[in-house]
C-alpha positions as a Markdown table, in Angstrom:
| # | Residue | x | y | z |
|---|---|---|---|---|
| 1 | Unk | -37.7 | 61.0 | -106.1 |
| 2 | Unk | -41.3 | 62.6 | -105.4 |
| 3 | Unk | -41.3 | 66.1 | -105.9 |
| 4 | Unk | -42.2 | 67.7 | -102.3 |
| 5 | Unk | -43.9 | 70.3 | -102.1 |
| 6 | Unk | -43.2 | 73.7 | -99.5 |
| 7 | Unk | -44.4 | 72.8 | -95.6 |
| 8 | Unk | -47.1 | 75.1 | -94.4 |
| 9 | Unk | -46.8 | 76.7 | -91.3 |
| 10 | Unk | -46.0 | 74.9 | -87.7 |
| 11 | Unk | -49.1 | 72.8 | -86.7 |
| 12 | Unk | -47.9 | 71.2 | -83.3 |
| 13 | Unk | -44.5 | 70.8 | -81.9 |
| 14 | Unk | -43.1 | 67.8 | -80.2 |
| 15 | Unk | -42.5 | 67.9 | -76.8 |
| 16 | Unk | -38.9 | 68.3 | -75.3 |
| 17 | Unk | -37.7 | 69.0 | -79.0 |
| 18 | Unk | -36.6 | 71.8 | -80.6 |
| 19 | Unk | -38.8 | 71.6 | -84.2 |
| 20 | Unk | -42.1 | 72.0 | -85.4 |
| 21 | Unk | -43.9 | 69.1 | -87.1 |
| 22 | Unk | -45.0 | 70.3 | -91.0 |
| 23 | Unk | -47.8 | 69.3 | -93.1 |
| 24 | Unk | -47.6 | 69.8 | -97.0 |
| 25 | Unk | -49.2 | 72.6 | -98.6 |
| 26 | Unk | -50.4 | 73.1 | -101.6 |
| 27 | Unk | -48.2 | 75.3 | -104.0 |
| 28 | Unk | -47.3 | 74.0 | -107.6 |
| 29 | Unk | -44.9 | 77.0 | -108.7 |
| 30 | Unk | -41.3 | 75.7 | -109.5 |
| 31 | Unk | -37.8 | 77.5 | -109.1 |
| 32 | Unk | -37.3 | 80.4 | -111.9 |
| 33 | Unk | -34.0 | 80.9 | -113.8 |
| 34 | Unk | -32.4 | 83.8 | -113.8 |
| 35 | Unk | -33.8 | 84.6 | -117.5 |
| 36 | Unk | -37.2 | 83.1 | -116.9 |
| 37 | Unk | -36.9 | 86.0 | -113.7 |
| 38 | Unk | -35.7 | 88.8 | -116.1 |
| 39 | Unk | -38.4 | 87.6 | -119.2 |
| 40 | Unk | -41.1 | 87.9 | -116.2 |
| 41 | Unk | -39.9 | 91.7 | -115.4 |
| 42 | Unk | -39.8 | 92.1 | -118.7 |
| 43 | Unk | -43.3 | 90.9 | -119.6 |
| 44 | Unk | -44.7 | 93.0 | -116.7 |
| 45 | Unk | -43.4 | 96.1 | -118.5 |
| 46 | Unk | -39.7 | 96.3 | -117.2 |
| 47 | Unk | -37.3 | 98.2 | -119.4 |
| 48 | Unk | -34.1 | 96.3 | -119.6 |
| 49 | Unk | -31.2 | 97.7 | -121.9 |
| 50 | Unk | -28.2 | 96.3 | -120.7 |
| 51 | Unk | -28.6 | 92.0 | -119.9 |
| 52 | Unk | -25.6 | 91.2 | -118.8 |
| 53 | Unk | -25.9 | 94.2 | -116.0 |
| 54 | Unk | -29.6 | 93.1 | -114.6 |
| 55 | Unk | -28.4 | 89.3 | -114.8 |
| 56 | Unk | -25.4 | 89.4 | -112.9 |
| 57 | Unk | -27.5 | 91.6 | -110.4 |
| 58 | Unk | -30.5 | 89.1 | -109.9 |
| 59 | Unk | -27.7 | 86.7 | -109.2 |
| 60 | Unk | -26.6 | 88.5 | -106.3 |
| 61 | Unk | -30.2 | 90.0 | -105.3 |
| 62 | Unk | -33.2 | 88.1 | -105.1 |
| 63 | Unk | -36.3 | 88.8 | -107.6 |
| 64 | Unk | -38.2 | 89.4 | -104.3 |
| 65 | Unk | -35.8 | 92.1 | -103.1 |
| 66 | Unk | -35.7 | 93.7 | -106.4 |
| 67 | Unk | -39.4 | 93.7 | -106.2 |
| 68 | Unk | -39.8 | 95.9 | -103.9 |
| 69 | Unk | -38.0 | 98.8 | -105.1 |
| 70 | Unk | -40.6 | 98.1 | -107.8 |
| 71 | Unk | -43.9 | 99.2 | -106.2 |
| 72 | Unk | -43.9 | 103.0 | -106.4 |
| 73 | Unk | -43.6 | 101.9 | -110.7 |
| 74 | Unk | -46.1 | 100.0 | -110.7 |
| 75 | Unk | -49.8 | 100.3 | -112.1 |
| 76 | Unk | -53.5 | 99.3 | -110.4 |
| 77 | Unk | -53.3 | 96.1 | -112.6 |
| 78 | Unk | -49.3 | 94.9 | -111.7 |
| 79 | Unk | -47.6 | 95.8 | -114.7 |
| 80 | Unk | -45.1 | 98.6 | -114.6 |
| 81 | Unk | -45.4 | 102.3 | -115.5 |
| 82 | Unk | -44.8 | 102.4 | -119.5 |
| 83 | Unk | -40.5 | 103.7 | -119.6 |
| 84 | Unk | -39.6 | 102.2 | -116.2 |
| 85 | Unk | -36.0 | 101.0 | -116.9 |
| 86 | Unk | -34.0 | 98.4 | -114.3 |
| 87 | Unk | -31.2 | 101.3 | -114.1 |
| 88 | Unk | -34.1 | 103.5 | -112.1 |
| 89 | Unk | -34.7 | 100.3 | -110.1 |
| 90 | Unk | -31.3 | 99.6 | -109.4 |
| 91 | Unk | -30.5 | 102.8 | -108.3 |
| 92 | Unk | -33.1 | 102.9 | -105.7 |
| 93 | Unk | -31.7 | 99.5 | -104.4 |
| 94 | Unk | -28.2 | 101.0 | -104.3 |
| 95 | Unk | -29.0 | 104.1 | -102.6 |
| 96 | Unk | -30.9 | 102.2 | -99.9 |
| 97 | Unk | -28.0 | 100.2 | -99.4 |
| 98 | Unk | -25.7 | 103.1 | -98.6 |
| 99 | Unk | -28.6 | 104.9 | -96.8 |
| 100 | Unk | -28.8 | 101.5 | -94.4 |
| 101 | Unk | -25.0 | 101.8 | -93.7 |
| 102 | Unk | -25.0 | 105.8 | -92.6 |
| 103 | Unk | -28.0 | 104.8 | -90.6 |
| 104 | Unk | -26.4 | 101.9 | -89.1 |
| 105 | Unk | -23.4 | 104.1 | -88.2 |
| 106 | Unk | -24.9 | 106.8 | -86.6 |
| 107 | Unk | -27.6 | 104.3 | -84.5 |
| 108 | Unk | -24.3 | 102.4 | -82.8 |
| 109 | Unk | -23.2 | 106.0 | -81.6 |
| 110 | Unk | -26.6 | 106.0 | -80.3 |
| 111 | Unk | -26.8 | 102.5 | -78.9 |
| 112 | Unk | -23.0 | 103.0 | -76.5 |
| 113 | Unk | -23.5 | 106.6 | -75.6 |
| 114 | Unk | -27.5 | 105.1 | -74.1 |
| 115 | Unk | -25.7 | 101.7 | -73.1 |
| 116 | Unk | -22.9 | 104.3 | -71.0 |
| 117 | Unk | -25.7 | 106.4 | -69.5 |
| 118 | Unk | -28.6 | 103.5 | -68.4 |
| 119 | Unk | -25.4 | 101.7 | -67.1 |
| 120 | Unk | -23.8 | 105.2 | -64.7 |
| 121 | Unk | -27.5 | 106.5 | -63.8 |
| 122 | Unk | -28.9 | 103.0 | -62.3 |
| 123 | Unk | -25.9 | 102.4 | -60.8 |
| 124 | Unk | -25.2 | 105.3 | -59.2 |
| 125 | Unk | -29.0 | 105.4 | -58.0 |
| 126 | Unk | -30.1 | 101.9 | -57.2 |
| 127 | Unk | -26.2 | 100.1 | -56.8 |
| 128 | Unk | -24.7 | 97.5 | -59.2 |
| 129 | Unk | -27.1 | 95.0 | -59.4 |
| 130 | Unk | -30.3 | 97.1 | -59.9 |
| 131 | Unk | -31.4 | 94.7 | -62.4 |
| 132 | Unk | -31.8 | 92.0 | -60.3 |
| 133 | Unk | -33.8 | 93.7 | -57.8 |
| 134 | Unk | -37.7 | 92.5 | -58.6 |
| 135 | Unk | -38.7 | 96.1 | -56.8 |
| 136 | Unk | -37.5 | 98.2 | -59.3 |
| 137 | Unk | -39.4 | 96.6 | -62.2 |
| 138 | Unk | -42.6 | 98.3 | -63.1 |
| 139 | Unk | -44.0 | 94.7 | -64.4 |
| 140 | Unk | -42.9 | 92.0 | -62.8 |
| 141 | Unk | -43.1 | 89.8 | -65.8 |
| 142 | Unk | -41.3 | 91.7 | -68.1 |
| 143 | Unk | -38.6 | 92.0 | -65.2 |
| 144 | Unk | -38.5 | 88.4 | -65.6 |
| 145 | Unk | -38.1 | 88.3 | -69.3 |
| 146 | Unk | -35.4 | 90.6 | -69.0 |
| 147 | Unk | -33.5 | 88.8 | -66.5 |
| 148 | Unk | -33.9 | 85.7 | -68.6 |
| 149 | Unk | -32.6 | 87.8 | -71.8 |
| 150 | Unk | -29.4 | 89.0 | -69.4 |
| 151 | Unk | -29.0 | 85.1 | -68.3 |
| 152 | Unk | -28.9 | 84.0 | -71.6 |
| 153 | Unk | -26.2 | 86.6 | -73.4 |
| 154 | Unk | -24.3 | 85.7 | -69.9 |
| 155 | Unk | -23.9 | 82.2 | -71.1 |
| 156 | Unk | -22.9 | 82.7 | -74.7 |
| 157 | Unk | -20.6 | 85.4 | -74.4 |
| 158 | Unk | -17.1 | 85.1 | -75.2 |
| 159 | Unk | -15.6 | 88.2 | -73.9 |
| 160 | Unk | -12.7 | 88.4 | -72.5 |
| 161 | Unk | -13.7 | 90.3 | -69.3 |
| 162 | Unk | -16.7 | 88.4 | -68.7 |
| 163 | Unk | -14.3 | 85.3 | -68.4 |
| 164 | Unk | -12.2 | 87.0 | -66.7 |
| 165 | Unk | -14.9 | 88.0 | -63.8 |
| 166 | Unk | -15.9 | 84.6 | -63.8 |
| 167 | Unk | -12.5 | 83.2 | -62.9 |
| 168 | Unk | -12.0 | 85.9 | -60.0 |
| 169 | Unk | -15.6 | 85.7 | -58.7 |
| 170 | Unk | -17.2 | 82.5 | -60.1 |
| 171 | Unk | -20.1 | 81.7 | -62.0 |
| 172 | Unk | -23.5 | 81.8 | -59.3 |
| 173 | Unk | -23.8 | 85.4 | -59.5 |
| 174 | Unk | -24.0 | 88.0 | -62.4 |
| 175 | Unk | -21.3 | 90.8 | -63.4 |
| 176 | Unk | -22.2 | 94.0 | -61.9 |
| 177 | Unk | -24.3 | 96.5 | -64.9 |
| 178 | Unk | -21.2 | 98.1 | -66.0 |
| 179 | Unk | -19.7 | 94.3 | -67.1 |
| 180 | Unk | -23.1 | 92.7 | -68.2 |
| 181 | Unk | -25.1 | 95.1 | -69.7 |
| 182 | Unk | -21.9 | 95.6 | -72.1 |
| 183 | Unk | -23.7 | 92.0 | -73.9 |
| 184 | Unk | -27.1 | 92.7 | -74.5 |
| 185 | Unk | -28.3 | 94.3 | -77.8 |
| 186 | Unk | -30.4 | 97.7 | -78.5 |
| 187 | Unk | -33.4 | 95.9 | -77.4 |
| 188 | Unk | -32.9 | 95.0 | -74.6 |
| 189 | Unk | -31.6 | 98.3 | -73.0 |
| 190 | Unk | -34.8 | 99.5 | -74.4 |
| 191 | Unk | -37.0 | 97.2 | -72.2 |
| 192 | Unk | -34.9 | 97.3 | -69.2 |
| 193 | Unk | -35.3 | 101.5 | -69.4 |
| 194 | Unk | -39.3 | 101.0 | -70.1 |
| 195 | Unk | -39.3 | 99.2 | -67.0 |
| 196 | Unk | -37.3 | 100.6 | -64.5 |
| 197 | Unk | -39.9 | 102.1 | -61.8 |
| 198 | Unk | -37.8 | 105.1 | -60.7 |
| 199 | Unk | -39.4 | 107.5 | -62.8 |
| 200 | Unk | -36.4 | 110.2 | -61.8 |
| 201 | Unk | -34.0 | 108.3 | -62.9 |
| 202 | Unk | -35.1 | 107.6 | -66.2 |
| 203 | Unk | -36.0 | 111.2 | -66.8 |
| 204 | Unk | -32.3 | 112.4 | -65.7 |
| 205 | Unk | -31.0 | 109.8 | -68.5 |
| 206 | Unk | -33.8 | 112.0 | -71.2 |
| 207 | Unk | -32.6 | 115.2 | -69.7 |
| 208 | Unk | -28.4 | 114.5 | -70.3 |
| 209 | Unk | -29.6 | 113.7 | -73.9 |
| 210 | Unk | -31.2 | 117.3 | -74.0 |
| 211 | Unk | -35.0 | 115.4 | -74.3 |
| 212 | Unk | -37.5 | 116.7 | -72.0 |
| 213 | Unk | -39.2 | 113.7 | -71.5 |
| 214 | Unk | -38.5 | 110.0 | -71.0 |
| 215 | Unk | -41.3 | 108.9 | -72.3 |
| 216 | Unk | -40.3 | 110.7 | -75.4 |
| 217 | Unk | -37.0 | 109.5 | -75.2 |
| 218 | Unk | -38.9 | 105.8 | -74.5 |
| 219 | Unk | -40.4 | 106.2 | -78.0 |
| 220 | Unk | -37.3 | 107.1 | -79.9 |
| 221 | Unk | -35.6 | 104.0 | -78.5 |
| 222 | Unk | -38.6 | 101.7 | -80.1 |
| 223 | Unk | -38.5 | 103.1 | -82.9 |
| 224 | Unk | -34.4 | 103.5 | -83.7 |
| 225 | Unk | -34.3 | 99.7 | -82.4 |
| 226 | Unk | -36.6 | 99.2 | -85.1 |
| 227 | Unk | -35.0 | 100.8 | -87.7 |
| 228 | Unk | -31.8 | 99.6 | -86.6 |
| 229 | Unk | -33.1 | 95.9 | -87.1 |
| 230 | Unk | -34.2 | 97.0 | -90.5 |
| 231 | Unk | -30.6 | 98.0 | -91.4 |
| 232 | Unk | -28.8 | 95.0 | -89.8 |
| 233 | Unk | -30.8 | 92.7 | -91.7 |
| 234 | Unk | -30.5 | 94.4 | -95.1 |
| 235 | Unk | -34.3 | 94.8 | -95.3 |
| 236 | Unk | -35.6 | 97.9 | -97.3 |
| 237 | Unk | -35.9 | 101.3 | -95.7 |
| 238 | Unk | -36.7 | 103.7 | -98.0 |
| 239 | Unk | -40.6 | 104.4 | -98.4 |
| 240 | Unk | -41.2 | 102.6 | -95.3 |
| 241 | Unk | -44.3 | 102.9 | -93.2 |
| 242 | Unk | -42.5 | 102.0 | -89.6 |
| 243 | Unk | -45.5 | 101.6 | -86.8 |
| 244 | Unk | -43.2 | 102.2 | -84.5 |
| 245 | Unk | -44.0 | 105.8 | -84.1 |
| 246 | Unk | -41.0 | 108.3 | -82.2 |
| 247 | Unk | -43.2 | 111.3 | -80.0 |
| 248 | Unk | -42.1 | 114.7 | -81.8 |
| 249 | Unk | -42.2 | 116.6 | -79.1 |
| 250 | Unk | -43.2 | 120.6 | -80.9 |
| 251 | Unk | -40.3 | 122.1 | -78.8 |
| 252 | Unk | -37.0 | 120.9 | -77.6 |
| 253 | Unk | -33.9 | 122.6 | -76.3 |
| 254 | Unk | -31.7 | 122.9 | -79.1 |
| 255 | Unk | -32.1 | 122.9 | -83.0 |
| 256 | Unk | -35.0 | 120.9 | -84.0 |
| 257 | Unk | -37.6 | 120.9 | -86.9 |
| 258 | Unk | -41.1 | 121.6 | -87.3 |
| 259 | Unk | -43.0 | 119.0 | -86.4 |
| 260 | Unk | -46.6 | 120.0 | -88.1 |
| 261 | Unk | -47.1 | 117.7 | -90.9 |
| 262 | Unk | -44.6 | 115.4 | -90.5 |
| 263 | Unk | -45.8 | 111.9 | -90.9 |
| 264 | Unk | -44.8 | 109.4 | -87.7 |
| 265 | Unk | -44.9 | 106.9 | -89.7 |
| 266 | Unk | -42.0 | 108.1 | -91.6 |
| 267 | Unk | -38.6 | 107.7 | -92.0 |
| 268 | Unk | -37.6 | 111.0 | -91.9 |
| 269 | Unk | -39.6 | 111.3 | -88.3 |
| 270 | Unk | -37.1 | 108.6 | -87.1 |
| 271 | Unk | -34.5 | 110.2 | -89.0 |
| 272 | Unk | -35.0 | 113.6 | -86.9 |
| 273 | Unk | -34.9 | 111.9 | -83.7 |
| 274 | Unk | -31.4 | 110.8 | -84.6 |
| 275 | Unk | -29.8 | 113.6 | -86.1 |
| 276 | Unk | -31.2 | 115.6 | -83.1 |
| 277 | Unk | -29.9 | 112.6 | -80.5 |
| 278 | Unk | -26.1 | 112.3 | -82.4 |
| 279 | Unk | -25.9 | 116.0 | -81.8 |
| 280 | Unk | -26.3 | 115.6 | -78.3 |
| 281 | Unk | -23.8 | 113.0 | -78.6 |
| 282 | Unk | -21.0 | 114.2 | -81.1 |
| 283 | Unk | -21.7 | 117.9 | -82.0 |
| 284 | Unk | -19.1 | 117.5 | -84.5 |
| 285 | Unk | -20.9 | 114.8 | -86.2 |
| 286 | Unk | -21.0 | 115.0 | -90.1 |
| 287 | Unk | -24.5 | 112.9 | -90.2 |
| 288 | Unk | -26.6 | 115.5 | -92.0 |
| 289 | Unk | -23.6 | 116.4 | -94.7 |
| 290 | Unk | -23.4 | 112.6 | -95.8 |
| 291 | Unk | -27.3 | 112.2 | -95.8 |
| 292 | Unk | -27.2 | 115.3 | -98.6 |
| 293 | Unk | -23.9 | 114.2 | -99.8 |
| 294 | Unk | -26.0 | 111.1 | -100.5 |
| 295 | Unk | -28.8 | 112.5 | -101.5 |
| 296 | Unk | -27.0 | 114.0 | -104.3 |
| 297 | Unk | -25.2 | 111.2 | -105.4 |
| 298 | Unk | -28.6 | 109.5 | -106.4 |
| 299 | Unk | -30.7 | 112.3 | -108.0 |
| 300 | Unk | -33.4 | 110.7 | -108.8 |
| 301 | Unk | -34.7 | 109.5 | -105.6 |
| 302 | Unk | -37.5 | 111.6 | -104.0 |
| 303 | Unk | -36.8 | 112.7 | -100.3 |
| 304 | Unk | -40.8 | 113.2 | -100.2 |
| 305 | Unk | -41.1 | 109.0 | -100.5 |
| 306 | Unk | -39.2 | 109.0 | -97.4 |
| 307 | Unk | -41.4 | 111.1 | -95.9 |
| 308 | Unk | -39.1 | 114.3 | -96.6 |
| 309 | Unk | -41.4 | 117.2 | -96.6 |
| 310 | Unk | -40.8 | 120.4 | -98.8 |
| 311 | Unk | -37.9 | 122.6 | -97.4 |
| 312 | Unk | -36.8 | 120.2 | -95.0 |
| 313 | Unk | -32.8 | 121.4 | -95.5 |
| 314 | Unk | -33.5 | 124.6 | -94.2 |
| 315 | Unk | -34.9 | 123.2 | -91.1 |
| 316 | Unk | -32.8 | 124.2 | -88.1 |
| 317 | Unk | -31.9 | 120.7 | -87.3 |
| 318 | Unk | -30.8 | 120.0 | -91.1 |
| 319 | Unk | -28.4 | 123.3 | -91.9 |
């Protein structure tokens, strides 16, 4: 058989059909073995002392994930920093791992407690079926695109009181807010907020979570979805640079940090506007212990490549 090589990127699709046609591009680089990977770290400067450790971890993590744990080692010219073992790198991997799980924790508290308070404010305001209502959108296209999101998690859900709605009431209408919006992810409870036109309303919903304003309240759900994303789909976030960027308001109403030189891009900005939102949420929450508890656990990663800044533990929100 020919040897085929990669597709390039979609050209045209075919109408009615759910694929893209592909041309072929030009790429003549073949499949590695696991050595040939380890020979290439290796060759680039990579300190290996233990084989049988770094091979049975490329055959569970991909060179290209292992890479980039890799970058902050790494010189102008590609190779790595003379001394740079794989433990180090390994350990950076492994700590993002566990840092991706606490994260992922804390942003589902997060995600029901906003899911509960979007679902009892619009209701109580604007009736059960707010969502529906084309006068309540601020832009009438993203009003449709929401709708269509809502119609869509509607008719792939298997839930057991969605069926059971159906049966009683049928299937031309939608749940009420307190049944459907129980189906639709982060995201989409961020865009039906961003879009809702009674401004009171939304800044009530800031307000209960002890945040001035909804517009800085609007920010942190962009950027926690975002980060959340990151975390569900395994994808590195330690050293980061997120471009979703949460509003650090200088003064809130209970602890918070100092927000002069802290870099939006960070993680530790995002990180802020959830340890500050949990709090709200669950004062007893033990978020802050287990992200020191972790933090000593892996002493050798840097806080400040997480955007950390000098002193940040005896920040108000941190103690």
């Amino acid at each position: 058989m020919q040897h085929q090589n990669p597709p390039r990127f979609p050209q045209n699709s075919v109408p009615g059909r759910n694929f893209f046609i592909y041309t072929i591009m030009d790429y003549t680089k073949n499949a590695l073995s696991i050595s040939d990977q380890i020979a290439a770290l290796q060759q680039r400067g990579l300190v290996v002392n233990d084989l049988s450790a770094i091979e049975q971890f490329l055959n569970n993590v991909t060179y290209f994930r292992f890479d980039a744990y890799l970058h902050i080692f790494e010189q102008p010219d590609g190779t790595i920093r003379n001394g740079t073992s794989f433990e180090q790198v390994a350990a950076l991997y492994a700590f993002d791992v566990e840092l991706r799980k606490l994260i992922f924790g804390a942003v589902q508290k997060i995600e029901i407690a906003l899911r509960s308070r979007i679902i009892h404010y619009f209701s109580s305001a604007h009736g059960p079926f707010w969502f529906i209502d084309a006068s309540l959108a601020i832009d009438k296209l993203r009003f449709a695109e929401n709708l269509a999101t809502l119609q869509r998690e509607l008719e792939r859900t298997k839930e057991e009181f969605i069926k059971e709605h159906t049966a009683k009431y049928g299937n031309t209408s939608f749940p009420p807010s307190w049944k459907l919006l129980e189906l639709v992810p982060f995201g989409c409870l961020t865009k039906l907020y961003r879009n809702f036109s009674d401004t009171l309303v939304r800044k009530n919903i800031a307000r209960s979570f002890d945040v001035t304003k909804a517009e800085a309240l609007e920010s942190w759900m962009i950027a926690i979805n975002v980060l959340r994303n990151h975390c569900a789909h395994h994808a590195r976030v330690w050293n980061r640079i997120f471009t979703q960027m949460p509003q650090l308001p200088p003064v809130m109403r209970n602890a918070w940090v100092n927000v002069n030189g802290i870099a939006p891009t960070s993680l530790y900005a995002i990180l802020c506007c959830i340890v500050y939102w949990l709090n709200n949420i669950d004062p007893k929450n033990t978020f802050v212990t287990d992200l020191k508890t972790l933090l000593s656990k892996f002493p050798t990663v840097n806080p400040g490549a997480m955007g950390f800044p000098n002193g940040w533990n005896n920040e108000a929100l941190w103690r």
